[in-house]
C-alpha positions as CSV (number, residue, x, y, z in Angstrom):
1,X,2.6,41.3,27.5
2,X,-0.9,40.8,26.0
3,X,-3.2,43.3,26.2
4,X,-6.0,42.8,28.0
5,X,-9.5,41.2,25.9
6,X,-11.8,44.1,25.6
7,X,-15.3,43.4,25.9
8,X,-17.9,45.1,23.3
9,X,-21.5,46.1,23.4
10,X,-23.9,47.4,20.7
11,X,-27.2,47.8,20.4
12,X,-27.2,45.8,16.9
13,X,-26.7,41.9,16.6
14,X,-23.5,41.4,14.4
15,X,-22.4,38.3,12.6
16,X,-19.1,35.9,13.8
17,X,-16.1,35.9,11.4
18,X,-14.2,32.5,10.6
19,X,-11.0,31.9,8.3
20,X,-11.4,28.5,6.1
21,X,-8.6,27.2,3.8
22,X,-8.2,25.3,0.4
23,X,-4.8,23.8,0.1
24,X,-4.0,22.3,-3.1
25,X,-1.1,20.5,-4.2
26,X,-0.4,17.8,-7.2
27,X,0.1,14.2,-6.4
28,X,0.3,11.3,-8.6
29,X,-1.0,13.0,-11.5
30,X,-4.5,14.7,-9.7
31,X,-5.4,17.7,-8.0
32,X,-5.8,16.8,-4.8
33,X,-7.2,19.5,-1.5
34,X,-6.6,18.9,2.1
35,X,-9.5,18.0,4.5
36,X,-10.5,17.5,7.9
37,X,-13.2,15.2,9.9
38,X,-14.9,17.5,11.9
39,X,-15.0,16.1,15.4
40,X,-17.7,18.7,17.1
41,X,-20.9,19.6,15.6
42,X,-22.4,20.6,13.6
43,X,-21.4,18.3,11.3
44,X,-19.5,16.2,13.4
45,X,-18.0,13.2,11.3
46,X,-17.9,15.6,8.4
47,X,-15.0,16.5,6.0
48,X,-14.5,20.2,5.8
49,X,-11.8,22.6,5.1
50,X,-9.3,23.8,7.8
51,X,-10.8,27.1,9.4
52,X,-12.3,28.2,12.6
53,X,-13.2,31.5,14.3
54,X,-11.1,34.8,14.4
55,X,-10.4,35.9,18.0
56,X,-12.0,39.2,18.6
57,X,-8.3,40.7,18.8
58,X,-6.3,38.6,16.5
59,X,-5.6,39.8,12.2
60,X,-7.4,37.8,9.7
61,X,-4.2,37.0,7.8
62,X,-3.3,35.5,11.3
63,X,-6.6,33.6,11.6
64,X,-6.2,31.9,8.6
65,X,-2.4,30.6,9.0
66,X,-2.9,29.6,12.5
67,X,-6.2,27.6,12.1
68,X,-4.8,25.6,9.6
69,X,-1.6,24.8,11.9
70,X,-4.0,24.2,14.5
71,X,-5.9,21.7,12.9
72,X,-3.4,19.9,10.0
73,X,-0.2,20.9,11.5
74,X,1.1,22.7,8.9
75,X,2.5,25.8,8.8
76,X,4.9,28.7,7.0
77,X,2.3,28.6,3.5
78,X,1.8,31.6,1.0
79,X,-1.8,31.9,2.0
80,X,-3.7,34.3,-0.3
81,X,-7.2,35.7,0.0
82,X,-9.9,34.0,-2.1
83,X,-13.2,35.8,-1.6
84,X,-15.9,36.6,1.4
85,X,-18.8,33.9,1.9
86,X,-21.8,35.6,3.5
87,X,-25.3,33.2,3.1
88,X,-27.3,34.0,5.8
89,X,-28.1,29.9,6.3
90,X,-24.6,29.3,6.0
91,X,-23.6,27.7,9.6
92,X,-26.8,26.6,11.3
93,X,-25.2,27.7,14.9
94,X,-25.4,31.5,14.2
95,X,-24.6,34.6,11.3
96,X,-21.3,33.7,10.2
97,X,-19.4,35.0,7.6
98,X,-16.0,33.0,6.1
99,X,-13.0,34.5,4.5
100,X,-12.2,31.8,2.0
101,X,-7.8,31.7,1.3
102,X,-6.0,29.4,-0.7
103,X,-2.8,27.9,-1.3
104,X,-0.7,25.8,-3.8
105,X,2.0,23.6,-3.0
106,X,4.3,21.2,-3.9
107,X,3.6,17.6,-2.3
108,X,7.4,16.9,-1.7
109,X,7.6,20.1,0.3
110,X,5.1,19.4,3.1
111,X,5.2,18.1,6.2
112,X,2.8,15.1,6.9
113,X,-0.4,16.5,7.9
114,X,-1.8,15.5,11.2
115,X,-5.1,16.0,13.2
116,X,-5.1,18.4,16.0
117,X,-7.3,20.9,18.1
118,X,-11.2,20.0,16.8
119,X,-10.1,18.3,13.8
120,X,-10.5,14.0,14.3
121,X,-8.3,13.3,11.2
122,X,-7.2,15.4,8.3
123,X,-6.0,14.2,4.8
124,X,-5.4,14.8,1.1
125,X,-8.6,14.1,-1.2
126,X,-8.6,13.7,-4.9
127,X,-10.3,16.9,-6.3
128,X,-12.5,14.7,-8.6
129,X,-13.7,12.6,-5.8
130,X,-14.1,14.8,-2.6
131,X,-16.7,13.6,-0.1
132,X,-19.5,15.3,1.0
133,X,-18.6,18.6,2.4
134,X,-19.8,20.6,5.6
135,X,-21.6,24.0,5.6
136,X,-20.2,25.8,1.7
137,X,-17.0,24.5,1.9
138,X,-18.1,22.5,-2.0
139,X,-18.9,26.5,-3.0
140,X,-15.4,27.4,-1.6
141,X,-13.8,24.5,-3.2
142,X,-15.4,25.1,-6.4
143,X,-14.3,29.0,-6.4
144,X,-10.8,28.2,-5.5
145,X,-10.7,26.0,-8.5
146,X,-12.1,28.2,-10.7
147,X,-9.6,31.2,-9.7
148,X,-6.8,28.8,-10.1
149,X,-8.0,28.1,-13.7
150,X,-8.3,31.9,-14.7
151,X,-4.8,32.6,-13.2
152,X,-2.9,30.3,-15.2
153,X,-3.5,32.5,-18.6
154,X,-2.4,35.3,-16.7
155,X,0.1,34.5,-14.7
156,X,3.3,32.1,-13.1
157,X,0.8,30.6,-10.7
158,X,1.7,27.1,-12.3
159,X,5.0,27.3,-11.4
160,X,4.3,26.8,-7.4
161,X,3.8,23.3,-8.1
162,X,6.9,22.5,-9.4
163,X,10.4,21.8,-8.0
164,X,13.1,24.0,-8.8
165,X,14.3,22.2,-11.8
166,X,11.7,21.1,-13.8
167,X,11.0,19.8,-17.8
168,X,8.4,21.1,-20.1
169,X,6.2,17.9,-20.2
170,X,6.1,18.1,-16.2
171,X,5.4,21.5,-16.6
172,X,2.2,21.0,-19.6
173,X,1.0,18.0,-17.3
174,X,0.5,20.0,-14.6
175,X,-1.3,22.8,-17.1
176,X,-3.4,19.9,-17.9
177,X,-3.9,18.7,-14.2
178,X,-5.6,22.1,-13.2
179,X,-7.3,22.5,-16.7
180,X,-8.6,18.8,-16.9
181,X,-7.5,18.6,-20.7
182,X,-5.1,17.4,-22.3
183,X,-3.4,20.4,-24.5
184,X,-1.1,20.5,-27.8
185,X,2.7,19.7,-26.9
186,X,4.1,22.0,-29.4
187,X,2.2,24.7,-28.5
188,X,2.5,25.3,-25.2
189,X,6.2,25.0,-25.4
190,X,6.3,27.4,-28.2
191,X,3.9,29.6,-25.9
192,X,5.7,29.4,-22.6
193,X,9.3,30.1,-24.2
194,X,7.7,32.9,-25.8
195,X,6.6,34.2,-22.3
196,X,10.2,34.1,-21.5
197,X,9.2,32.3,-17.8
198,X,11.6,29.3,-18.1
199,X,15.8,29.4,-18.1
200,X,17.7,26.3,-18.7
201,X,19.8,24.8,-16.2
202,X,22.0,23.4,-18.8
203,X,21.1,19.8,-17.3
204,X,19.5,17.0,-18.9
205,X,17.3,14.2,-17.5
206,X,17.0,10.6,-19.5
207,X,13.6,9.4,-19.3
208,X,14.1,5.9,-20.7
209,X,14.6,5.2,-24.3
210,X,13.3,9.1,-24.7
211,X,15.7,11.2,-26.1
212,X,17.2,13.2,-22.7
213,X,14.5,16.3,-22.2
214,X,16.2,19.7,-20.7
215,X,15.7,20.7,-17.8
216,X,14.5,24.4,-16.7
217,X,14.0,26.5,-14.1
218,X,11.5,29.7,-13.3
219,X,13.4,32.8,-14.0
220,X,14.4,34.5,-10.9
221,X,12.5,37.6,-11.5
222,X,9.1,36.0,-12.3
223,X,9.3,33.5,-9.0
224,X,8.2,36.0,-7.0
225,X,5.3,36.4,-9.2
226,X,3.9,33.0,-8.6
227,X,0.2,33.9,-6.5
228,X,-0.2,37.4,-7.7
């Protein structure tokens, strides 16, 4: 049984709290970020990331992961948290403060998105060609990006694009996806074999008249390693 909603009191004016989401995942060959058309104001007919308000009794964590099923429909994603966005202008309807989150998926692992609760229509946007944005969501977007970027020298967080078998030239395109450059075939194989990130599967894939390219897999050990 649910407890019963408290009601609060202070002599102080404090600001709201909302969750808002950048979902990115790799199709085609570009970056791209899920969006929704705002159907309220303000903004109404706006694109904006998935988010909303945090009930007065409800976890952040919990916030974040049921706004964005709410509103795109999709649920069960490794959301992790991005930073705190607190501009005093930032929502013209009161003093709200956002927790940004992001996450980074593969394309053939989703569901079909679809519009619910306050959203009028929700859909994937190519990173270089995003609309305008409501309230700081570009500053969010831009963040998320940049995080993304600094984690890939760092860390497996490349790998949660990729399916469980893989080959080295998907793997480098996708480096270059996030990066926006293209980067030296020999050496990032040379530097991710040296990493020791990548097993064989002891399958090939024939790409053509291309000599057959192996295929690879994360190591077990490091694919839990993939947001941190």
């Amino acid at each position: 049984m649910r407890a019963p909603r408290q009601t609060f009191s202070y002599p102080y004016p404090h600001p709201a709290v909302t969750t808002d989401v950048v979902v990115f995942t790799i199709h085609d060959g570009e970056l791209n970020i899920l969006l929704v058309k705002r159907a309220n104001p303000p903004f109404a007919g706006c694109w904006a990331l998935p988010g909303g308000f945090l009930d007065i009794d409800e976890d952040i964590d919990t916030c974040a992961a049921r706004e964005l099923e709410e509103e795109t429909g999709l649920g069960g994603l490794y959301l992790e948290q991005l930073y705190t966005f607190g501009k005093t202008q930032r929502d013209p309807r009161e003093r709200v403060i956002s927790i940004a989150y992001y996450a980074l998926v593969p394309l053939d692992v989703l569901a079909t998105p679809h519009a619910a609760s306050d959203a009028a229509d929700v859909g994937w946007h190519r990173f270089d060609e995003l609309p305008t944005l409501a309230f700081d969501h570009a500053d969010i977007v831009h963040m998320a990006h940049q995080r993304l970027v600094a984690k890939l020298d760092y860390s497996t967080i490349a790998f949660a694009f990729m399916p469980e078998s893989f080959t080295l030239s998907e793997l480098q395109n996708v480096y270059e996806i996030l990066l926006r450059q293209p980067l030296d075939k020999r050496n990032f194989r040379k530097r991710i074999l040296s990493l020791d990130l990548v097993e064989e599967t002891g399958r090939q894939r024939r790409n053509g008249k291309h000599r057959p390219a192996r295929e690879y897999r994360a190591r077990s050990a490091k694919r839990v390693e993939i947001i941190k």
